[in-house]
Backbone as a chain_set.jsonl record, in Angstrom:
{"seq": "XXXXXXXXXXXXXXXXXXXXXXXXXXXXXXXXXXXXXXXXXXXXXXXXXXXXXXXXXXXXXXXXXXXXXXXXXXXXXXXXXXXXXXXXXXXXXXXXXXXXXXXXXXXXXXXXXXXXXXXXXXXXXXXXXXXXXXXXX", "coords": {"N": [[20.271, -1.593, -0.36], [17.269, -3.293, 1.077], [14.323, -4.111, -1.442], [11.386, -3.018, -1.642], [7.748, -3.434, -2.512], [4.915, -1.828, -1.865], [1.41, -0.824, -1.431], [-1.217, 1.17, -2.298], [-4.298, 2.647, -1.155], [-7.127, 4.736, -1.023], [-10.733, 5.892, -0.494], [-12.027, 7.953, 0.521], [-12.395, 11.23, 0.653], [-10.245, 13.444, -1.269], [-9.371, 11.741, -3.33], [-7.04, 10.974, -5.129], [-5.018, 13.325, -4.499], [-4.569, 12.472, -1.527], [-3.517, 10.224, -2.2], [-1.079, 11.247, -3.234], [0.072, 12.547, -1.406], [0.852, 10.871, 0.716], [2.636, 9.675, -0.763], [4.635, 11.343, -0.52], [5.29, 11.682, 1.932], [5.939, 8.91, 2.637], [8.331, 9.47, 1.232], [9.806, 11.256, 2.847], [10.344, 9.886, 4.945], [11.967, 7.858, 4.499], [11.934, 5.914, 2.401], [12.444, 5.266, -0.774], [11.159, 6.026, -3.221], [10.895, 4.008, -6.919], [9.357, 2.978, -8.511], [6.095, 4.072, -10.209], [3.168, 2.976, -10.146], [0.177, 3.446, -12.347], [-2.486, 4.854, -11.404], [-6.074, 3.241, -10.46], [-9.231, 2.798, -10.481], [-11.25, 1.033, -8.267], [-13.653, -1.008, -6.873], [-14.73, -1.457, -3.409], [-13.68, -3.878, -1.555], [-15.27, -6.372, 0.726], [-16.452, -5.315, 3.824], [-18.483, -2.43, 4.883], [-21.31, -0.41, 2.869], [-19.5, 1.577, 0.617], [-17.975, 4.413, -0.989], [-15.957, 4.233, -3.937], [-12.658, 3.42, -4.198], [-9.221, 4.543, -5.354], [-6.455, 3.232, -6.278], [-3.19, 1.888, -6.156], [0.325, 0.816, -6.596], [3.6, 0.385, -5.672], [7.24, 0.493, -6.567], [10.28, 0.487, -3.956], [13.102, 1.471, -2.178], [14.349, 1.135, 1.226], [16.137, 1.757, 3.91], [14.884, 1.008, 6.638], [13.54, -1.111, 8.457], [11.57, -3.97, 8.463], [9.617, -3.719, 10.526], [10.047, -1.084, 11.4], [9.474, -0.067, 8.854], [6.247, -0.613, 8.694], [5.946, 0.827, 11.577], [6.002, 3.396, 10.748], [4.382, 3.706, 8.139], [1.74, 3.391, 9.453], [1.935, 5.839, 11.415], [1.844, 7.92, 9.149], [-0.531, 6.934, 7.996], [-2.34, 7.609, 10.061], [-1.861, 10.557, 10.68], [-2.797, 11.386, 7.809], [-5.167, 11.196, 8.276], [-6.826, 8.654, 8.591], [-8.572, 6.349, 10.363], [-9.445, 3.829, 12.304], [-12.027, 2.579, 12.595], [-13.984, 0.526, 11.541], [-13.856, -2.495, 10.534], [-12.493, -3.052, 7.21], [-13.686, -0.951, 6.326], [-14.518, 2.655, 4.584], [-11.836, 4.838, 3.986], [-9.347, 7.207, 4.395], [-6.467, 6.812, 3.934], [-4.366, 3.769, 2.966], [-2.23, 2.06, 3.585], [-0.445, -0.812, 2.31], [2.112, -3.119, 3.11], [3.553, -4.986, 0.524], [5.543, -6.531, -0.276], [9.121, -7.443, 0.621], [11.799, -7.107, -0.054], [13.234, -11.007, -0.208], [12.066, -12.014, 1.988], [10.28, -13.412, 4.383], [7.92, -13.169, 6.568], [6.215, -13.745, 9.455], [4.259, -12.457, 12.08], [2.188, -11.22, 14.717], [1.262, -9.102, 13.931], [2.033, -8.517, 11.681], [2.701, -9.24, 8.039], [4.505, -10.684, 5.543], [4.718, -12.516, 2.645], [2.438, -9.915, 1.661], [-0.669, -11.587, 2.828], [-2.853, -12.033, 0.692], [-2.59, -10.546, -1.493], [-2.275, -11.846, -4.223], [-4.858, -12.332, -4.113], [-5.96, -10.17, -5.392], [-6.577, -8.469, -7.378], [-6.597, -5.868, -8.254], [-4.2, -4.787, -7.145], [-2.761, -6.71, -7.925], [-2.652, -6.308, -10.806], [-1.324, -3.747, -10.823], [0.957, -4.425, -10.158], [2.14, -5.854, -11.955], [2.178, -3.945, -14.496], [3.906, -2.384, -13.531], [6.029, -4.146, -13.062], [6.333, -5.944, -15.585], [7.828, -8.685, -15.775], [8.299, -10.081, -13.994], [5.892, -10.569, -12.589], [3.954, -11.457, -13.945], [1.396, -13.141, -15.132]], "CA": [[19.036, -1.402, 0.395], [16.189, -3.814, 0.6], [13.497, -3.667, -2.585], [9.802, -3.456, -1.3], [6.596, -3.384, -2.901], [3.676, -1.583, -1.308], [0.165, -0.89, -2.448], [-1.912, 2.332, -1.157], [-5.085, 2.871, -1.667], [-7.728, 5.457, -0.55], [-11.919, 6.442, -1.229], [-12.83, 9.309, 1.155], [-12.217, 12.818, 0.402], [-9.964, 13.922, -2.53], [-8.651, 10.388, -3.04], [-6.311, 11.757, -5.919], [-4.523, 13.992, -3.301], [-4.575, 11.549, -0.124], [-2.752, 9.04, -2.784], [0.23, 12.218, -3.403], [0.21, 13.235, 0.197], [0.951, 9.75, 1.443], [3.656, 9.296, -1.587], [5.553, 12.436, -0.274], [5.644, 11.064, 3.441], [6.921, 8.139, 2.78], [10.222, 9.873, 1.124], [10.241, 11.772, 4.183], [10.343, 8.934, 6.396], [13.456, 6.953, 4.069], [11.298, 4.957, 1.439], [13.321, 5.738, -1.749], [10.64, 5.462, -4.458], [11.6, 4.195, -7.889], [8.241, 3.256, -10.065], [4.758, 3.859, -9.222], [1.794, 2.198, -10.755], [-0.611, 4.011, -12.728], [-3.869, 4.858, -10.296], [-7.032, 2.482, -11.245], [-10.169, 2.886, -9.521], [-11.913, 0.277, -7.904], [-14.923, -1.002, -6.218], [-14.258, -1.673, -2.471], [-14.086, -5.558, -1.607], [-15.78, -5.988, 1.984], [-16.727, -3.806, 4.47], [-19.922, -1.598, 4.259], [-21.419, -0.055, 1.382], [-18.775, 2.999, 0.701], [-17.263, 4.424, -2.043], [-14.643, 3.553, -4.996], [-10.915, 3.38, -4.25], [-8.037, 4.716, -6.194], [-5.829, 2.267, -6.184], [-2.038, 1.947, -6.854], [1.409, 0.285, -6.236], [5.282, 1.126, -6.2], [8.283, -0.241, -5.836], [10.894, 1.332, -3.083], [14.18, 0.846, -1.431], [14.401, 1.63, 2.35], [17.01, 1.263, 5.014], [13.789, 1.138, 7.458], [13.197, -2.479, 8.552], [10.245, -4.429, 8.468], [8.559, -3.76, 11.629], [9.781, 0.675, 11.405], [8.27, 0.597, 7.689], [5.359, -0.775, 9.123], [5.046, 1.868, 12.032], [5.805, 4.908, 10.23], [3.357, 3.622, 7.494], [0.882, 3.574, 10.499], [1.894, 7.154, 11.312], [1.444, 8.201, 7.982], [-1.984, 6.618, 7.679], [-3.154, 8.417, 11.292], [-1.793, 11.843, 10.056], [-3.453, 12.07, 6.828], [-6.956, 11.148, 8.767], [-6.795, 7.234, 8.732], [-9.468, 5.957, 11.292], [-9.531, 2.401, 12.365], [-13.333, 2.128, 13.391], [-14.861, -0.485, 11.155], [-12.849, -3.181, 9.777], [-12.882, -2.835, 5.412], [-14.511, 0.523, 5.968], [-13.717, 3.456, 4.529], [-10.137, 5.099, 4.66], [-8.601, 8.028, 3.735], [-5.263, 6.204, 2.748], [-4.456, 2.771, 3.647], [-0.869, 1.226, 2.806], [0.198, -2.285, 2.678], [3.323, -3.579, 2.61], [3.268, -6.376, -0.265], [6.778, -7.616, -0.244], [10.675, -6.831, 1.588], [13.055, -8.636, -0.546], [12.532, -12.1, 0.112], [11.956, -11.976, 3.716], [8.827, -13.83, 4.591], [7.272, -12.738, 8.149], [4.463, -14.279, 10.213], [4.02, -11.705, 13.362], [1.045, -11.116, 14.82], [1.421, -7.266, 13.536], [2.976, -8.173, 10.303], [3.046, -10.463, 7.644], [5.017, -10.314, 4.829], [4.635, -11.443, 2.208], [0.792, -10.463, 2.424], [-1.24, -12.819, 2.593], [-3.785, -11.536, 0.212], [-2.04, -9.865, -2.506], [-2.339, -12.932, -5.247], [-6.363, -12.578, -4.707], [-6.417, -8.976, -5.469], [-6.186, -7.898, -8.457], [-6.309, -4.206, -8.096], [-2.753, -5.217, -6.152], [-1.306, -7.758, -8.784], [-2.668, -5.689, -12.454], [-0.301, -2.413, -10.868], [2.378, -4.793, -10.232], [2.104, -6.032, -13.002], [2.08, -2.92, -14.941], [5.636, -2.231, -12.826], [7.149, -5.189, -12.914], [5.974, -7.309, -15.85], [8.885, -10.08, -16.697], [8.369, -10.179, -12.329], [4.406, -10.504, -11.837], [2.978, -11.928, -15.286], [0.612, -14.05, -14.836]], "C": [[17.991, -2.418, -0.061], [15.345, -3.32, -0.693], [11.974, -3.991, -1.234], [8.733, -3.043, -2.1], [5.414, -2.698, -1.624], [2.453, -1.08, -2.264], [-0.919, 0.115, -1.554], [-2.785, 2.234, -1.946], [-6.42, 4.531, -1.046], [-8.98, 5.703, -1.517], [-12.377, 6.936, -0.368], [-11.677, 10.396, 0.865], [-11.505, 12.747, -0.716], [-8.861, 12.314, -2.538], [-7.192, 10.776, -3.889], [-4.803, 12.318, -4.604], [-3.701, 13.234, -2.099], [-3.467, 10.779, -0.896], [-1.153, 10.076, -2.474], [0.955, 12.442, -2.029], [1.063, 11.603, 0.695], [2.63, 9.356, 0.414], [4.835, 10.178, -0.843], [6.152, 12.394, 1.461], [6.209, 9.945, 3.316], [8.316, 8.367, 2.638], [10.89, 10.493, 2.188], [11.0, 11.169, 5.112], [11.414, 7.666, 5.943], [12.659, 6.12, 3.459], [11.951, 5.77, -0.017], [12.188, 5.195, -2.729], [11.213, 5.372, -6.119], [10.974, 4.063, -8.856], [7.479, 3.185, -9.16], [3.938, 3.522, -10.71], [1.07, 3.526, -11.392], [-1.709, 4.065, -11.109], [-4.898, 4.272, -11.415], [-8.098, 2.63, -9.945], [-11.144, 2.052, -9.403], [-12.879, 0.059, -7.038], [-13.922, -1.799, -4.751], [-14.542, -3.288, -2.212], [-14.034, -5.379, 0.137], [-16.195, -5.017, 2.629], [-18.151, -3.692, 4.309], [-19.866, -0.774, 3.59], [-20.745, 1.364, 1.645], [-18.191, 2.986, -1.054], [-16.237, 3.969, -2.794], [-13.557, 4.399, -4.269], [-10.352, 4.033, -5.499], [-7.108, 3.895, -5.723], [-4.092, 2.696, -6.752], [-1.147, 1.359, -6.217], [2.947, 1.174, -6.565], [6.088, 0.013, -5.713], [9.285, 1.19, -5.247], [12.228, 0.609, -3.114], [13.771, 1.756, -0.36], [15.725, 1.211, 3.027], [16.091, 0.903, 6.371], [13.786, -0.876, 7.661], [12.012, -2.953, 8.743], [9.368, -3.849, 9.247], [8.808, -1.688, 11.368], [9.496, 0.983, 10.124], [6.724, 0.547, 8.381], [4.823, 0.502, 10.59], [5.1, 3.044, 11.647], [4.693, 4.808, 9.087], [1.748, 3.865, 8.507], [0.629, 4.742, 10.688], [1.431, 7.891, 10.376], [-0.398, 8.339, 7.806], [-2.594, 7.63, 8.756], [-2.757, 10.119, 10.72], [-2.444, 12.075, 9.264], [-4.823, 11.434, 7.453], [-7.769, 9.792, 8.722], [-7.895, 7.029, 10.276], [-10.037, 4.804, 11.546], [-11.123, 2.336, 13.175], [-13.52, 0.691, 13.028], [-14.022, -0.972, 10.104], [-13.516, -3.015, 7.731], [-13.817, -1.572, 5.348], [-13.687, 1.546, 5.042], [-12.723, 4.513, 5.003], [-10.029, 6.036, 3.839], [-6.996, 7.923, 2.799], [-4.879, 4.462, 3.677], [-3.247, 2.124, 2.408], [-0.329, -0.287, 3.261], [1.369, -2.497, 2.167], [3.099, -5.298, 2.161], [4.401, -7.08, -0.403], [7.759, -6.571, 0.483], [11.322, -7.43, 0.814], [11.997, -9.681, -0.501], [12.081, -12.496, 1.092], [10.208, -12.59, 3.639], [8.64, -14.026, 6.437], [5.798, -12.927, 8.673], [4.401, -13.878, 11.568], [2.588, -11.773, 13.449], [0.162, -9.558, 14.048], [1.291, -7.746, 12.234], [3.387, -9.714, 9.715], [2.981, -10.193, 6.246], [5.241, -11.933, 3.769], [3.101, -11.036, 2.335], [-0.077, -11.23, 1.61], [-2.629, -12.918, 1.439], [-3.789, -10.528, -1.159], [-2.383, -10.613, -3.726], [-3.943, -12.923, -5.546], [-6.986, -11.053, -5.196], [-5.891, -8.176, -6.694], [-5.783, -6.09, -9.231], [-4.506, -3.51, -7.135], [-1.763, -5.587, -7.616], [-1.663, -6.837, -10.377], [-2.038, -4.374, -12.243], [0.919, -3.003, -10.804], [2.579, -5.562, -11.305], [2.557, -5.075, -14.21], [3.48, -2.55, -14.808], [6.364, -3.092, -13.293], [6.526, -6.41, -13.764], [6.799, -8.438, -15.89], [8.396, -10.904, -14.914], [7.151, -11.196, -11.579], [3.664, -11.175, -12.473], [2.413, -12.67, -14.673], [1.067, -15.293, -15.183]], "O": [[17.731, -2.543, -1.258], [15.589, -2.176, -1.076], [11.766, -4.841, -0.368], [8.954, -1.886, -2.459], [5.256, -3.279, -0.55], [2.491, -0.965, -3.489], [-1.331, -0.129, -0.42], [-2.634, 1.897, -3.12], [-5.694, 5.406, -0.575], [-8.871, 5.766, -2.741], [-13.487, 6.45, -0.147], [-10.448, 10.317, 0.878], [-11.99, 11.914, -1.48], [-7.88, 12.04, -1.848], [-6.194, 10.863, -3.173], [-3.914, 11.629, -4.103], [-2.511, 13.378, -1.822], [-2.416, 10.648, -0.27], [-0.289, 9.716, -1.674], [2.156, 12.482, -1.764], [2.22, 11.807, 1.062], [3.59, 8.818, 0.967], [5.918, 9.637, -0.621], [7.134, 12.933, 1.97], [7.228, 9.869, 4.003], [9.243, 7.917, 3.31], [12.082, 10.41, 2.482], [11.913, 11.575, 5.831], [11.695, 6.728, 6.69], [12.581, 5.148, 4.21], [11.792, 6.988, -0.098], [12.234, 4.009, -3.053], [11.823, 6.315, -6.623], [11.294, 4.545, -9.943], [7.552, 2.728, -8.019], [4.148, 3.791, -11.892], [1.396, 4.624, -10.94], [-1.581, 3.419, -10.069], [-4.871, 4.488, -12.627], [-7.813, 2.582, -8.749], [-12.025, 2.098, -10.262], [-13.076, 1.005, -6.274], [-12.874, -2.438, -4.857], [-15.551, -3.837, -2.655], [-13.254, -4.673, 0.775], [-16.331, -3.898, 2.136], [-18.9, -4.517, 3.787], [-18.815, -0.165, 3.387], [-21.126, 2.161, 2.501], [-18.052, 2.11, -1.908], [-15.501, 3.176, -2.207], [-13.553, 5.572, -3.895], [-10.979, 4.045, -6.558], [-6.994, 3.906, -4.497], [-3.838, 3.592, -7.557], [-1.486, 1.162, -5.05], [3.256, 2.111, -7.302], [5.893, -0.918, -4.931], [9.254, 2.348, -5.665], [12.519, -0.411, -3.738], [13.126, 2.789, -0.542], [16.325, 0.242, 2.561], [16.784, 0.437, 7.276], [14.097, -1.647, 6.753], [11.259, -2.168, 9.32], [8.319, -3.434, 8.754], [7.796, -1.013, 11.182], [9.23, 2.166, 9.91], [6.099, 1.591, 8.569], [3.685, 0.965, 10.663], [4.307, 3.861, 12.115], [3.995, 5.818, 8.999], [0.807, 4.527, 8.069], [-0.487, 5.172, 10.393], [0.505, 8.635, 10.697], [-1.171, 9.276, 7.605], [-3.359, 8.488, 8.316], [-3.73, 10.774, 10.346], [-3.076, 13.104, 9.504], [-5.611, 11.218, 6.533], [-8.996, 9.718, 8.788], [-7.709, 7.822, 11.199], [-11.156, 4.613, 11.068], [-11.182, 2.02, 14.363], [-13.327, -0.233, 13.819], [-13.564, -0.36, 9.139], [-14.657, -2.913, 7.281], [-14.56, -1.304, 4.405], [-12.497, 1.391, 4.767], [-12.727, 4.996, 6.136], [-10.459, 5.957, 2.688], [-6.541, 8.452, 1.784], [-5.174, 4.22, 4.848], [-3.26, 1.867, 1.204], [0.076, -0.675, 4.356], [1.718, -2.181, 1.03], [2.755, -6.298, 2.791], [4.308, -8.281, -0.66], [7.519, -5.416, 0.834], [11.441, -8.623, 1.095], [10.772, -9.648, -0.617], [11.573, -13.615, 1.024], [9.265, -12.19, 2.958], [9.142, -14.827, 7.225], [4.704, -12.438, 8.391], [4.472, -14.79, 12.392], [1.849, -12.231, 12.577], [-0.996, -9.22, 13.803], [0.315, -7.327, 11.611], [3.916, -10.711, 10.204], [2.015, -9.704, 5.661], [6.124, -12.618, 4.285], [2.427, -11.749, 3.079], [-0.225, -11.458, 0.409], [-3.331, -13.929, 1.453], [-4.744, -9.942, -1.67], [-2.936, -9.841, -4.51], [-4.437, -13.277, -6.617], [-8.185, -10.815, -5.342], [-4.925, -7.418, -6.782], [-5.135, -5.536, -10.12], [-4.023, -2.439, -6.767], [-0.74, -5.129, -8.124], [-0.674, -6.776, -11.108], [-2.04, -3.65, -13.238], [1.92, -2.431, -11.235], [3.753, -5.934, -11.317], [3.414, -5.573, -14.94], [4.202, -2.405, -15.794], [7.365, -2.812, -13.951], [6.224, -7.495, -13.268], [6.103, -9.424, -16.131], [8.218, -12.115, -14.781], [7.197, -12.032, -10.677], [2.664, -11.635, -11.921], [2.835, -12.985, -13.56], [0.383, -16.289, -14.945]]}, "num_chains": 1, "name": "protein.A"}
């Protein structure tokens, strides 16, 4: 089975919670988790002024392919109370997929690996944490 990396985060309502809730749907939905990141709580980068994040990463296996991780992660997010108003606003849970294997994807949807992972440190110091020999600096 593919390896993937994703990276959830959430800062409205019981962020704690939202993080568990969202862990326990993915196994649902065929994401085989195998480490998860500590949670680290961070200040939100963009957006308007909202609260701190909990932050965290994992690594998985799936049989799910790029594009049906990506819409059941979607699902996921709209179930637990996800609300796309205002871009970098706040979110109840909000999952990115940070790697597939080696697969590198430039959709208009989806882009793997993302493009934005290397400047985010609240991304690369959990994968890190996971996967040092992998991520070190």
């Amino acid at each position: 089975m593919p390896i993937i990396y994703l990276s959830l985060g959430s800062n409205l309502g019981k962020r704690d919670e939202n993080l568990a809730k969202a862990l326990a749907e993915l196994e649902k939905v065929g994401v085989a988790i195998e480490k998860e990141s500590s949670i680290i709580e961070t200040d939100p980068i963009g957006g308007p002024p909202q609260g701190k994040f909990f932050n965290m990463v994992l690594r998985a296996q799936t049989d799910l392919s790029p594009q049906e991780l990506l819409q059941q992660i979607h699902i996921i997010e709209k179930n637990l109370g996800r609300v796309r108003s205002i871009k970098d606003g706040p979110r109840t849970i909000d999952i990115d997929i940070l790697l597939y294997d080696d697969l590198k994807i430039n959709d208009e949807d989806l882009v793997i690996p993302h493009p934005r992972m290397k400047e985010r440190e609240f991304v690369m110091n959990p994968l890190r944490e996971i996967e040092p020999e992998r991520f070190s600096k």
